[in-house]
Jmol script that loads the backbone (N, CA, C; Angstrom):
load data "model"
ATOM      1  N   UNK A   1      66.332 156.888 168.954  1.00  0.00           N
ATOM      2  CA  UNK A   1      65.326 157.311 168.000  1.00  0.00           C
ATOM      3  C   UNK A   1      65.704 156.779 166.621  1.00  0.00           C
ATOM      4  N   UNK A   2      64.352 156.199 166.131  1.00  0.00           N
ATOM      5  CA  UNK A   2      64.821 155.350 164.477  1.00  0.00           C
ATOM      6  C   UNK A   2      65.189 156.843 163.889  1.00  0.00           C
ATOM      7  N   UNK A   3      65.578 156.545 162.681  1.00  0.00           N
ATOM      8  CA  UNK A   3      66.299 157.448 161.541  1.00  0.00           C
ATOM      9  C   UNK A   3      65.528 156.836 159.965  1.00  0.00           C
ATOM     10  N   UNK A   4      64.211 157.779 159.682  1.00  0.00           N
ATOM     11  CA  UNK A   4      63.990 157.094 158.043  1.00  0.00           C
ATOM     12  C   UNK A   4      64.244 158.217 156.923  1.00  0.00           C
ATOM     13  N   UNK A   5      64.739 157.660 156.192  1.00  0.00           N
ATOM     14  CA  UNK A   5      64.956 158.611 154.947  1.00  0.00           C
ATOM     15  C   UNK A   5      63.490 158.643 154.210  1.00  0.00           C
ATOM     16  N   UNK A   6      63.279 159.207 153.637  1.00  0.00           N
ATOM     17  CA  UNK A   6      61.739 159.823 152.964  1.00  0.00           C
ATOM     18  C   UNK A   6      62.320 160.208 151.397  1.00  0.00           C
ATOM     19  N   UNK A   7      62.128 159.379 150.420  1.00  0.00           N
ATOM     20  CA  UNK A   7      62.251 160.361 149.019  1.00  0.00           C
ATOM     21  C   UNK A   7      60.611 160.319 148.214  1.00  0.00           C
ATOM     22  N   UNK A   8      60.958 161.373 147.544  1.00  0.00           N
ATOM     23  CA  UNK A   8      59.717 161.541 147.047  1.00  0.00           C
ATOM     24  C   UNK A   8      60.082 163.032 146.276  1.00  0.00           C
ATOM     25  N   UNK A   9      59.671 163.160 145.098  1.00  0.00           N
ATOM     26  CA  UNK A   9      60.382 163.984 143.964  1.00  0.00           C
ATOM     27  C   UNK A   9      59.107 165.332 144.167  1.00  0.00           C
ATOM     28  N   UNK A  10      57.633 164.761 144.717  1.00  0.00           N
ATOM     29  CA  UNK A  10      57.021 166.076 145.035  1.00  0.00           C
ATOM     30  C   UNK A  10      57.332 166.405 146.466  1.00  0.00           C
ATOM     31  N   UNK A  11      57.166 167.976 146.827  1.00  0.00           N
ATOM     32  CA  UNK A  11      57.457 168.512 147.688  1.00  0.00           C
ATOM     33  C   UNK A  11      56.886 168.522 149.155  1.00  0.00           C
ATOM     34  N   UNK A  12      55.282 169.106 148.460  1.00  0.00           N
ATOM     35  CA  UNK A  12      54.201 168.913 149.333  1.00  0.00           C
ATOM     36  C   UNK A  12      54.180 167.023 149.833  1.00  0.00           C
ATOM     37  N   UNK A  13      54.036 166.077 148.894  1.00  0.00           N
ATOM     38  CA  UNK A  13      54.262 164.585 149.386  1.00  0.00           C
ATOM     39  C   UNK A  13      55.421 164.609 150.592  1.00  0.00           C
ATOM     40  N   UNK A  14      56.664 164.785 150.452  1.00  0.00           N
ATOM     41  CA  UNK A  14      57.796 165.128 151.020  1.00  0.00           C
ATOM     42  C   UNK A  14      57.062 165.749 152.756  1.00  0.00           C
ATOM     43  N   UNK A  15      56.824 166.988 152.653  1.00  0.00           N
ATOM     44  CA  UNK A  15      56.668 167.341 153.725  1.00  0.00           C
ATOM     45  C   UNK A  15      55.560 166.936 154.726  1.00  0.00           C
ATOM     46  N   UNK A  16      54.490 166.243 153.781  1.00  0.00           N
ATOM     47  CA  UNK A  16      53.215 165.765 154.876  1.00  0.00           C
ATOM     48  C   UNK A  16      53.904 164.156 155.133  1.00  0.00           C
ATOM     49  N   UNK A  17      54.691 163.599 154.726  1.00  0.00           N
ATOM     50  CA  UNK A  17      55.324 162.357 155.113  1.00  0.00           C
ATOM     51  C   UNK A  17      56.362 162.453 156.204  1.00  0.00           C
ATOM     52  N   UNK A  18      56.850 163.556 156.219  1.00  0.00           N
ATOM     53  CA  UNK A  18      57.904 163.940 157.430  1.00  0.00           C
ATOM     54  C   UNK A  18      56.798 164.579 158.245  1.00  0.00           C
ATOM     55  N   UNK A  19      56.018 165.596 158.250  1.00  0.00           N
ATOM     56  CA  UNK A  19      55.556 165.833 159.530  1.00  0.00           C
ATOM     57  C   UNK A  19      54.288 164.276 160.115  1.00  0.00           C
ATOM     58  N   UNK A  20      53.759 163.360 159.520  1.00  0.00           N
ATOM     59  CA  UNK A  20      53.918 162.322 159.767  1.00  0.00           C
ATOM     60  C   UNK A  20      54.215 161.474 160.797  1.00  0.00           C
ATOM     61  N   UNK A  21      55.678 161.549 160.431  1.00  0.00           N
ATOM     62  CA  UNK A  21      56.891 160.247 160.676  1.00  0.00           C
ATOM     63  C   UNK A  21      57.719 161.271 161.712  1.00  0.00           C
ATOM     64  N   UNK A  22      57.946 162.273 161.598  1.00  0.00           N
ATOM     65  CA  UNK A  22      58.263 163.455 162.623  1.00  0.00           C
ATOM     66  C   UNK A  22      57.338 163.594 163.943  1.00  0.00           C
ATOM     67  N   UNK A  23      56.129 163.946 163.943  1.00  0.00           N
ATOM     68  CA  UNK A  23      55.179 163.492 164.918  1.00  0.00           C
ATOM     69  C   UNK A  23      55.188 162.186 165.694  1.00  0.00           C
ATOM     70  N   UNK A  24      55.506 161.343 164.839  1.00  0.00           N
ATOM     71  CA  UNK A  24      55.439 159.340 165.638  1.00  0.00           C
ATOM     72  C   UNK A  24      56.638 159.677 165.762  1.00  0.00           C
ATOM     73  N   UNK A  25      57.572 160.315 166.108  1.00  0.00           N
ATOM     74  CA  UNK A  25      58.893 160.099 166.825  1.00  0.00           C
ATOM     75  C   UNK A  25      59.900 159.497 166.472  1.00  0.00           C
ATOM     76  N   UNK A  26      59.892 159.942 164.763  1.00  0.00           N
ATOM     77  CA  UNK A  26      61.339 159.598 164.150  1.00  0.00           C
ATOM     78  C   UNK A  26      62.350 160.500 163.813  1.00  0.00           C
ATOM     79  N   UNK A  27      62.931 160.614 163.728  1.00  0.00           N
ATOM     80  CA  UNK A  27      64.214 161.688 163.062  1.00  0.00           C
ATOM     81  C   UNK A  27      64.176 161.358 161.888  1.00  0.00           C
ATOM     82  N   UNK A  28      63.933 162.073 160.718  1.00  0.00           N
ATOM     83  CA  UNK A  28      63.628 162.247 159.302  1.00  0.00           C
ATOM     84  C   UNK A  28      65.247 163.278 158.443  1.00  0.00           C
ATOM     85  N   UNK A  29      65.259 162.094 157.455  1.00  0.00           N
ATOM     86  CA  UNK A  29      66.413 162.582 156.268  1.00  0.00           C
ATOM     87  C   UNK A  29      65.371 162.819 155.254  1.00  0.00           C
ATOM     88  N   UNK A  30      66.019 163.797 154.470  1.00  0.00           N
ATOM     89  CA  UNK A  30      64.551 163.758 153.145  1.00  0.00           C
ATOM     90  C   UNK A  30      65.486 163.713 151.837  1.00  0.00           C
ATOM     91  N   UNK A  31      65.323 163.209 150.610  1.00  0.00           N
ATOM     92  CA  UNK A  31      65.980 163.457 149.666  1.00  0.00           C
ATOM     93  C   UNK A  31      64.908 163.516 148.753  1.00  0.00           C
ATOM     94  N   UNK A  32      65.136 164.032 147.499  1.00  0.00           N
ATOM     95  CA  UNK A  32      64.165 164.336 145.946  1.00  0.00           C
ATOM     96  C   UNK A  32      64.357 163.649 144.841  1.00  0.00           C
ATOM     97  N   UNK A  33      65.369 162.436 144.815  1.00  0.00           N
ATOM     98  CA  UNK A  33      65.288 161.727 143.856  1.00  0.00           C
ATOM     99  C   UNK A  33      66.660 160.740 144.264  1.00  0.00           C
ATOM    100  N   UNK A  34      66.539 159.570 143.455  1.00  0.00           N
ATOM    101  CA  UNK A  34      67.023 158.207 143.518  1.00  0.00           C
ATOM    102  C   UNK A  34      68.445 158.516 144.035  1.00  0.00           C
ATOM    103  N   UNK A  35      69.173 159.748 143.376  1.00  0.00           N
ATOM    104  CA  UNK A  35      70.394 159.876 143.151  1.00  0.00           C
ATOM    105  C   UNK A  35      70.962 160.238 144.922  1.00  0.00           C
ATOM    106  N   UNK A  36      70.307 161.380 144.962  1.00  0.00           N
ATOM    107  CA  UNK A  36      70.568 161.796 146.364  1.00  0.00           C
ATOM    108  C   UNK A  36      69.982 160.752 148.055  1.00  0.00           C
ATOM    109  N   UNK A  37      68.950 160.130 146.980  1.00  0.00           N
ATOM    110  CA  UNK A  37      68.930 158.767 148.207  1.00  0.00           C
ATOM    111  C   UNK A  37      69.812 158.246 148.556  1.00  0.00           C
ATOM    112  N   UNK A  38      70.098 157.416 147.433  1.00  0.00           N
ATOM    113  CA  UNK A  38      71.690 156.298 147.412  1.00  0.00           C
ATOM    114  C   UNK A  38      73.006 157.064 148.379  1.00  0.00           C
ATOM    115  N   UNK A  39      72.952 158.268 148.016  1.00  0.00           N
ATOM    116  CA  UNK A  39      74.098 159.000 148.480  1.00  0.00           C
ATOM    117  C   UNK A  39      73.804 159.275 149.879  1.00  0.00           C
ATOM    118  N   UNK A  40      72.559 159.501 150.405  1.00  0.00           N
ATOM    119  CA  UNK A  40      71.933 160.113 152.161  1.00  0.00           C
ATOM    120  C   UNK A  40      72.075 158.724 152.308  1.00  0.00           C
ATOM    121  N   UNK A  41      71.743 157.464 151.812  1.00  0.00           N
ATOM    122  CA  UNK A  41      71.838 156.129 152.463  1.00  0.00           C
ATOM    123  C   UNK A  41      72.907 155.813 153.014  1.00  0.00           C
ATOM    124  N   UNK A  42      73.962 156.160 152.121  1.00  0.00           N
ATOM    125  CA  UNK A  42      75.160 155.497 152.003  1.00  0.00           C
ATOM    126  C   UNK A  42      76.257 156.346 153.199  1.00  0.00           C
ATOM    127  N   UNK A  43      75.665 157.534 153.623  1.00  0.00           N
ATOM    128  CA  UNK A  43      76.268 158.521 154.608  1.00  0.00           C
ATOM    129  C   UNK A  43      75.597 158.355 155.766  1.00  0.00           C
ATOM    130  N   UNK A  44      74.449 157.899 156.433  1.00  0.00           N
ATOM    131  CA  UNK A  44      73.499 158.100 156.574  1.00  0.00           C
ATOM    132  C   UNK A  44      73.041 156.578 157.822  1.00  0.00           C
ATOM    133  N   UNK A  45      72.883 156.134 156.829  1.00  0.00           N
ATOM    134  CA  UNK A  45      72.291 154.489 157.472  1.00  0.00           C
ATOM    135  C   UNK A  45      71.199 154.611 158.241  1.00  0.00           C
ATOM    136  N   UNK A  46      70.283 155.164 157.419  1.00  0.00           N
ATOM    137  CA  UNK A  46      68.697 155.551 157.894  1.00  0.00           C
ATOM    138  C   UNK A  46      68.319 153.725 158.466  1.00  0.00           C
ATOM    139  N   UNK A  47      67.252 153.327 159.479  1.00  0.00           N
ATOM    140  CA  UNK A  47      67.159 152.416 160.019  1.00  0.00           C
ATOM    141  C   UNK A  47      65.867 151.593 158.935  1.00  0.00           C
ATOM    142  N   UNK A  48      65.492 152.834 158.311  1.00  0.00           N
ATOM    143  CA  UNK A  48      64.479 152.338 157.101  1.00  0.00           C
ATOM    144  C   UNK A  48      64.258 153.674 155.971  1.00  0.00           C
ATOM    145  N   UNK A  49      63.711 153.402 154.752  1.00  0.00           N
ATOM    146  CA  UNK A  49      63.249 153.980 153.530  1.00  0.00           C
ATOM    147  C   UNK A  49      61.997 154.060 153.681  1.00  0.00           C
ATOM    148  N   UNK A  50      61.389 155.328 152.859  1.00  0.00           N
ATOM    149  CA  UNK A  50      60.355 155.438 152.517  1.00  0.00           C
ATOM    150  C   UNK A  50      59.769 156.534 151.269  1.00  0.00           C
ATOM    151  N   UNK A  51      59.812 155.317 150.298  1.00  0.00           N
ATOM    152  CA  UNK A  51      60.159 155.804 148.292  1.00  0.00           C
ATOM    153  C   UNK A  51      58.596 156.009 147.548  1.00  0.00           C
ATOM    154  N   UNK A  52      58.891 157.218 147.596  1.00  0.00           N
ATOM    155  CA  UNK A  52      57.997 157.251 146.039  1.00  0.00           C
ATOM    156  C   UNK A  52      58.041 156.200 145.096  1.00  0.00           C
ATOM    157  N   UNK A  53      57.310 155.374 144.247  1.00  0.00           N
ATOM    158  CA  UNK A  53      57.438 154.528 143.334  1.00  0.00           C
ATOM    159  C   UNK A  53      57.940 154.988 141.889  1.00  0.00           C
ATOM    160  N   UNK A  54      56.947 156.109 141.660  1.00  0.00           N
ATOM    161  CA  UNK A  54      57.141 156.322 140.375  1.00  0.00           C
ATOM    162  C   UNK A  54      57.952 157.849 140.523  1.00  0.00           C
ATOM    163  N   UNK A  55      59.055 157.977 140.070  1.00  0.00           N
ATOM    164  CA  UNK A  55      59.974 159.530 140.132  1.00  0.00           C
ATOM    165  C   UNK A  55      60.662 159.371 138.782  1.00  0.00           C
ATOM    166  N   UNK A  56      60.834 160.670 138.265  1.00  0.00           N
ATOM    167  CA  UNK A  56      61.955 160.717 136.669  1.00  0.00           C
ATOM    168  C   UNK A  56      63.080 160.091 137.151  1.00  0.00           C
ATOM    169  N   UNK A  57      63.785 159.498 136.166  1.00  0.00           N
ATOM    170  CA  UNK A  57      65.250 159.029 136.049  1.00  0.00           C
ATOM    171  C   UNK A  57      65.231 157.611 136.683  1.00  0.00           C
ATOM    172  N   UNK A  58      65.344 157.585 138.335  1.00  0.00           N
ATOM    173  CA  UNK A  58      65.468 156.657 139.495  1.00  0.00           C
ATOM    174  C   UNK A  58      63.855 156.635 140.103  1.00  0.00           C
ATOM    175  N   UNK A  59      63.321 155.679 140.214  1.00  0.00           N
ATOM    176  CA  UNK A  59      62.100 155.499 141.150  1.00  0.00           C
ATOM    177  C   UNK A  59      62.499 154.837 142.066  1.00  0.00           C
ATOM    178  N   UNK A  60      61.679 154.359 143.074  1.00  0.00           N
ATOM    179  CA  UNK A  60      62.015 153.735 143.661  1.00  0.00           C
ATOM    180  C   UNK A  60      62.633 152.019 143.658  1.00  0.00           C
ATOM    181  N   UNK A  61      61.888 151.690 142.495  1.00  0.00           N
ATOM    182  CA  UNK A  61      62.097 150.527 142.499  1.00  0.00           C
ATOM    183  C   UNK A  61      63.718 150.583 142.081  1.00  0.00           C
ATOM    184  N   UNK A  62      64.037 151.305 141.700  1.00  0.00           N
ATOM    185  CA  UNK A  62      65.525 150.701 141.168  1.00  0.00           C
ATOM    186  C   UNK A  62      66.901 151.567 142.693  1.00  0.00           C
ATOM    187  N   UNK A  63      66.012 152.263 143.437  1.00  0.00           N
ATOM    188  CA  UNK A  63      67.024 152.839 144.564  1.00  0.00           C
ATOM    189  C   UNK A  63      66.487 151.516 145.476  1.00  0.00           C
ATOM    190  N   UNK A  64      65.633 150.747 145.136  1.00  0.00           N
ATOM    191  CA  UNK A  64      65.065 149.445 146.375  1.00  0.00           C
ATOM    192  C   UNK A  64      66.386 148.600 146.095  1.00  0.00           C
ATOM    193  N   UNK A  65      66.476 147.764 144.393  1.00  0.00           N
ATOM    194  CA  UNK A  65      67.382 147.430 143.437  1.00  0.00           C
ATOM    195  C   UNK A  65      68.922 147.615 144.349  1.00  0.00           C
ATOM    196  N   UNK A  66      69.479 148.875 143.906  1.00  0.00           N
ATOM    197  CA  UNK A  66      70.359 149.386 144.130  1.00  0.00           C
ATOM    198  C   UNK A  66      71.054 149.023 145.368  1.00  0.00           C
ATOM    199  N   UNK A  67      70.012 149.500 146.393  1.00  0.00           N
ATOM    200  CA  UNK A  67      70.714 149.522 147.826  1.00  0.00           C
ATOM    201  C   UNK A  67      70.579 147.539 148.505  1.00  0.00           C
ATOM    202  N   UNK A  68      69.788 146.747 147.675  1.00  0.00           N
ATOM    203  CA  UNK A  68      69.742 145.207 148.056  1.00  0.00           C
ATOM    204  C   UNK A  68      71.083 144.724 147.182  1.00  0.00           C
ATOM    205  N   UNK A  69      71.564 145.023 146.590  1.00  0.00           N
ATOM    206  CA  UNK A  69      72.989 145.104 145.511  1.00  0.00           C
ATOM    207  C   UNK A  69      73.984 144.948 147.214  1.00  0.00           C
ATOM    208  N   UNK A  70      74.516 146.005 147.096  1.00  0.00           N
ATOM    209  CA  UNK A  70      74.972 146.301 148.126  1.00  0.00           C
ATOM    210  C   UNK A  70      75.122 146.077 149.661  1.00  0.00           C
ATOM    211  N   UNK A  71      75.814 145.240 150.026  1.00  0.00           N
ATOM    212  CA  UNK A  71      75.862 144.639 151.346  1.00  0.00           C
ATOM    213  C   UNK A  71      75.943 145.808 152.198  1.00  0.00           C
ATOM    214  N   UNK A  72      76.371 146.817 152.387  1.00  0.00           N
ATOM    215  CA  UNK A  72      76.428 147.909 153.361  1.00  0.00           C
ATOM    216  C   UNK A  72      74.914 147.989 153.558  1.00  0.00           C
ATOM    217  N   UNK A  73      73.834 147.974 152.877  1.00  0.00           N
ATOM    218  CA  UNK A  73      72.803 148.856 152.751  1.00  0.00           C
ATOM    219  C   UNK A  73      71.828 148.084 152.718  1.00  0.00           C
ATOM    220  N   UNK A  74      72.136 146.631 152.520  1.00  0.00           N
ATOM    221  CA  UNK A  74      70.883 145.336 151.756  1.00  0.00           C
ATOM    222  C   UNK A  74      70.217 145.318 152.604  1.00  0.00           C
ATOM    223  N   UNK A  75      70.442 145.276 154.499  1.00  0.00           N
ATOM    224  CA  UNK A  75      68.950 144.747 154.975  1.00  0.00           C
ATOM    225  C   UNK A  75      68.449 146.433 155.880  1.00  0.00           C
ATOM    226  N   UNK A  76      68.413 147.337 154.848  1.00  0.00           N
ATOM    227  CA  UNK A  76      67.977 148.479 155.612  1.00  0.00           C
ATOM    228  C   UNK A  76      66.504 148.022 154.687  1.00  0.00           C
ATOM    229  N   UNK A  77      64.991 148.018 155.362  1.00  0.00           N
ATOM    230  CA  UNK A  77      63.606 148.243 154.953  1.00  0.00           C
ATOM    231  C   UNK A  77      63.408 149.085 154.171  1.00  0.00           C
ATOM    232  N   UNK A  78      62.809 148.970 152.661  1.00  0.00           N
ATOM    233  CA  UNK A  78      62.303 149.981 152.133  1.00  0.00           C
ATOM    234  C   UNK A  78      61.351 149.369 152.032  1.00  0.00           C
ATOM    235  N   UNK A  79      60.084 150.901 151.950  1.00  0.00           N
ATOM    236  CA  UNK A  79      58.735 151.156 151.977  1.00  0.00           C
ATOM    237  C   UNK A  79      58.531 151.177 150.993  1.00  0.00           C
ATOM    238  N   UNK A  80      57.648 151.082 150.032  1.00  0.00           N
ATOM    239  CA  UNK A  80      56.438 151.544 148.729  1.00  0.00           C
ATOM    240  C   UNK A  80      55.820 152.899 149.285  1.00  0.00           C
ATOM    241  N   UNK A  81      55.758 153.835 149.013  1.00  0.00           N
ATOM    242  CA  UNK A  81      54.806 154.982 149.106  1.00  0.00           C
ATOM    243  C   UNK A  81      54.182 155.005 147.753  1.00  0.00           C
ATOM    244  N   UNK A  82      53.177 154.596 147.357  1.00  0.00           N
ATOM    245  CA  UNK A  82      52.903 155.149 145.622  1.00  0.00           C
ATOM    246  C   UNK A  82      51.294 155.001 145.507  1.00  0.00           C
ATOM    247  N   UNK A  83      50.890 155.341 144.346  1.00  0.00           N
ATOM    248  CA  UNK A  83      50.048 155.411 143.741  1.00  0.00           C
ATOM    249  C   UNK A  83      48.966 154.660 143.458  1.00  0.00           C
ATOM    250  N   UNK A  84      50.186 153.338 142.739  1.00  0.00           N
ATOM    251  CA  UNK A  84      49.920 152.215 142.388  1.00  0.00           C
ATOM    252  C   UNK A  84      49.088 151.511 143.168  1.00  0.00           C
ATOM    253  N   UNK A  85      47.817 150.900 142.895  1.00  0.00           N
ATOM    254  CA  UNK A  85      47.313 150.344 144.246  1.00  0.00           C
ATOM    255  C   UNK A  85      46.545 148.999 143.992  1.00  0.00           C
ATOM    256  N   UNK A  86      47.190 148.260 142.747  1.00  0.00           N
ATOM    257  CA  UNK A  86      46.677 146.930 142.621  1.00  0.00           C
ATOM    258  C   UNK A  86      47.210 146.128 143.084  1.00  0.00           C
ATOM    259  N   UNK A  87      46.765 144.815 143.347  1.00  0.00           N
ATOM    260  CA  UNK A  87      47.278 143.701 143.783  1.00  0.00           C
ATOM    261  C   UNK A  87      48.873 143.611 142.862  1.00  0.00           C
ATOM    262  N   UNK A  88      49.135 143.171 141.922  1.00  0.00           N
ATOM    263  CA  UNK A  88      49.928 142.666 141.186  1.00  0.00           C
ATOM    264  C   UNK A  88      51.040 143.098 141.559  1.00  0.00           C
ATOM    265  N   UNK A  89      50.444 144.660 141.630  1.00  0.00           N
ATOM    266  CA  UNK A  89      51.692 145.493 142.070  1.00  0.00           C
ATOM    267  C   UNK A  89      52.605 145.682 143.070  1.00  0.00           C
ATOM    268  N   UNK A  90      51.279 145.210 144.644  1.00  0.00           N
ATOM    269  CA  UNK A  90      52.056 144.796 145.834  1.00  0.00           C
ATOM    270  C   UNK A  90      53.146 143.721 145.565  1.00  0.00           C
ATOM    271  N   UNK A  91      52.409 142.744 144.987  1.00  0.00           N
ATOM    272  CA  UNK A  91      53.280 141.388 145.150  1.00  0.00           C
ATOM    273  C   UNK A  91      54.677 141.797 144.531  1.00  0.00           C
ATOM    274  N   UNK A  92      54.499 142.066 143.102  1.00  0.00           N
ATOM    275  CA  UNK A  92      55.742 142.684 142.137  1.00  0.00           C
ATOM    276  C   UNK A  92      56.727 143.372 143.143  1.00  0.00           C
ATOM    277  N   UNK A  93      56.318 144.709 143.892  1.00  0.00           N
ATOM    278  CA  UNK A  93      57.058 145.412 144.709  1.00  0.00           C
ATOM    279  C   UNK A  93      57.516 143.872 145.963  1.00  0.00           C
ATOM    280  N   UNK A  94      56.937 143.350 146.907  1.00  0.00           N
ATOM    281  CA  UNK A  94      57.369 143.099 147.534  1.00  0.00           C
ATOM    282  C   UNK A  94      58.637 141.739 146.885  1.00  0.00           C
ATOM    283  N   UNK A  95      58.538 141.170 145.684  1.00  0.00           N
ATOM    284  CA  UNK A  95      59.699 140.310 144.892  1.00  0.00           C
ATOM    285  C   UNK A  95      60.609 141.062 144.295  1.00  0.00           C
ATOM    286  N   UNK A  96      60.789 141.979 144.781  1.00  0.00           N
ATOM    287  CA  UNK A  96      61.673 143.051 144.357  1.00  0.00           C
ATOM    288  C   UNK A  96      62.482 143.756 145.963  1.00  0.00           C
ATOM    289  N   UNK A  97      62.137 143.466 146.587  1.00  0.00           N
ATOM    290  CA  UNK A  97      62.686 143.429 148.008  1.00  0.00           C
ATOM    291  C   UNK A  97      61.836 144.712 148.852  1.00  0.00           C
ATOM    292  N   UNK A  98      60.933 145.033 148.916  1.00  0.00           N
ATOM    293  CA  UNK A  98      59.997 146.135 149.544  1.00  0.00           C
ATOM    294  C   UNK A  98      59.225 145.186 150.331  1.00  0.00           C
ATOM    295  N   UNK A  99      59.609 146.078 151.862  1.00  0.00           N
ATOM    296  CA  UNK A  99      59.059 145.096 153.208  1.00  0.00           C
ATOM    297  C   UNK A  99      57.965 145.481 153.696  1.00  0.00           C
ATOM    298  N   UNK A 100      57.652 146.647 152.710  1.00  0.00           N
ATOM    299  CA  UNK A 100      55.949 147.257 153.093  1.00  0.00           C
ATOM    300  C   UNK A 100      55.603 147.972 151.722  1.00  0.00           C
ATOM    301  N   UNK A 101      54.153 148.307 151.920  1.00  0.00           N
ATOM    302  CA  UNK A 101      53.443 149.062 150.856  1.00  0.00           C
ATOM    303  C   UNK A 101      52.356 149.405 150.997  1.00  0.00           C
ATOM    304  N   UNK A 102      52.663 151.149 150.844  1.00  0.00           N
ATOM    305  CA  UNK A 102      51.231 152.020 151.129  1.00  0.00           C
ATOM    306  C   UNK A 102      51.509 152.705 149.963  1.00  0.00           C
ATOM    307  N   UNK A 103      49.734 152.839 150.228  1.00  0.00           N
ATOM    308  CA  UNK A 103      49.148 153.759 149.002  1.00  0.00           C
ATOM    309  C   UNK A 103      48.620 155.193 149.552  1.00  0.00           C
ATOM    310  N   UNK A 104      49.038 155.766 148.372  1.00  0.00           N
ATOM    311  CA  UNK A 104      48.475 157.055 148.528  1.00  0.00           C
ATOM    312  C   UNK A 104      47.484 157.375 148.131  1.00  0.00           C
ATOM    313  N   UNK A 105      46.707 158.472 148.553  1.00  0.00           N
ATOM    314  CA  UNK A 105      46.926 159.276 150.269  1.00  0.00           C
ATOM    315  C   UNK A 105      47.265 158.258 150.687  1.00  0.00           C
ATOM    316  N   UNK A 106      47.962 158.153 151.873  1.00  0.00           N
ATOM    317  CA  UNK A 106      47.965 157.634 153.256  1.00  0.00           C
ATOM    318  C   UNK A 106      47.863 158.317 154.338  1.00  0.00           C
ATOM    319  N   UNK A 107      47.162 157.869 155.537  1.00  0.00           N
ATOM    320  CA  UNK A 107      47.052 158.363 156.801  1.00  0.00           C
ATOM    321  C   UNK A 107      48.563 158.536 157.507  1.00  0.00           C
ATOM    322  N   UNK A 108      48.418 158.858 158.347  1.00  0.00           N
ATOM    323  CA  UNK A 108      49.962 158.661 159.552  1.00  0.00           C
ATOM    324  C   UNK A 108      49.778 157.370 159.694  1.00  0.00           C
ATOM    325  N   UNK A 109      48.527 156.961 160.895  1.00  0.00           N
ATOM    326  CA  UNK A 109      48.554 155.608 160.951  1.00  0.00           C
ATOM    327  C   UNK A 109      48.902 154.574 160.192  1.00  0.00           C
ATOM    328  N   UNK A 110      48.176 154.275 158.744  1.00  0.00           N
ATOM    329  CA  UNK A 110      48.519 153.737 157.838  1.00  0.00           C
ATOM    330  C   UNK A 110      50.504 153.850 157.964  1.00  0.00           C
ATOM    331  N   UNK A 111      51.554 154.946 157.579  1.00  0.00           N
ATOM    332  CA  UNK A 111      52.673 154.906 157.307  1.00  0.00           C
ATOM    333  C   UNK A 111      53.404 154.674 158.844  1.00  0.00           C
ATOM    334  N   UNK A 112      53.213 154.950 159.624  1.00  0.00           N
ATOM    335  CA  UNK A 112      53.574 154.530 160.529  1.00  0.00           C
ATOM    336  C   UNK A 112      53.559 152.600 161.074  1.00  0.00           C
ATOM    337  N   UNK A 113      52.044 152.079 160.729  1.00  0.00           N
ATOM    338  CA  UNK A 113      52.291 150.984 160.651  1.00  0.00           C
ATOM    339  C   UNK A 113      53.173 150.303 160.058  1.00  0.00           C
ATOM    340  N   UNK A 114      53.337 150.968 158.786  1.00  0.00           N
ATOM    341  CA  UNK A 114      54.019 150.469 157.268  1.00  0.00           C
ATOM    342  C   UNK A 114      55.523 150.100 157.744  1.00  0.00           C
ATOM    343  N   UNK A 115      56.042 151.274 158.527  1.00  0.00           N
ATOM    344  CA  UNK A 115      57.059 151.324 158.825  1.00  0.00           C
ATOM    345  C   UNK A 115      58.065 150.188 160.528  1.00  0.00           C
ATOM    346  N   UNK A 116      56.557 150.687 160.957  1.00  0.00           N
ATOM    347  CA  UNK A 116      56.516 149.391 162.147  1.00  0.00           C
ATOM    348  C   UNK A 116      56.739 147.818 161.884  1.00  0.00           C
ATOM    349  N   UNK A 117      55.987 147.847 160.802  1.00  0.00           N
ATOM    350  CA  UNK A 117      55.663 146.146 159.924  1.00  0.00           C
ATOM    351  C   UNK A 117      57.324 145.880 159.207  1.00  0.00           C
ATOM    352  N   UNK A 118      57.739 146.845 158.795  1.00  0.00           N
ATOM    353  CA  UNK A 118      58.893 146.899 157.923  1.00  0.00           C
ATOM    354  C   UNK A 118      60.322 146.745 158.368  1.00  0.00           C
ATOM    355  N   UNK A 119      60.310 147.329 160.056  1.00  0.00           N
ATOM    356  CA  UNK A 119      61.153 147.410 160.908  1.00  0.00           C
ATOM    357  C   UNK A 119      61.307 146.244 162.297  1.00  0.00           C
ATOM    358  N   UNK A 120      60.148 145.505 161.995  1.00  0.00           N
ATOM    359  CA  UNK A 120      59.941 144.455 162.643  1.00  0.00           C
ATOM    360  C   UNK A 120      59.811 144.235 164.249  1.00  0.00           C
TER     361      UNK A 120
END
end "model"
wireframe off; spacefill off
backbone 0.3
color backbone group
């Protein structure tokens, strides 16, 4: 069974993304911000990510950053979960090392693909 970590700094986001990704038959880590990602990653070795974009302090883009730094952690998939839903922004996210990108809302289907596409 894959293993994805889920951050996301709201709660309710948090829990409809795990029951989700819990339902399609993953085993789910959850963390609430950049800090405690890096740290569940780094213990952890979730088989993929799946980040809020925009969070205080750490968003995603810089726990995407962070963990491509790092050879332990560089070719684990991170997702886009966000907001953001222009073109510019996909592209930006994916030159920044993000192997998928959904917008919110998202369906299951939708994140489940995301994650399928991401995990190859």
């Amino acid at each position: 069974m894959k293993t994805i970590l889920i951050v996301d700094d709201l709660k309710s986001e948090l829990d409809l993304m795990a029951n989700y990704l819990s339902k399609a038959g993953y085993n789910i880590i959850l963390a609430t911000n950049g800090e405690e990602a890096i740290a569940k990653t780094l213990t952890s070795k979730p088989d993929a990510i799946v980040t809020d974009w925009m969070m205080p302090k750490m968003g995603g883009l810089d726990i995407c950053r962070k963990l491509k730094k790092n050879p332990e952690t560089a070719e684990i998939p991170v997702i886009a979960c966000t907001a953001k839903n222009r073109d510019v922004d996909r592209l930006w996210a994916k030159k920044q090392g993000v192997k998928a990108y959904v917008t919110k809302p998202c369906t299951q289907e939708q994140l489940v693909s995301a994650l399928q596409e991401a995990m190859g």
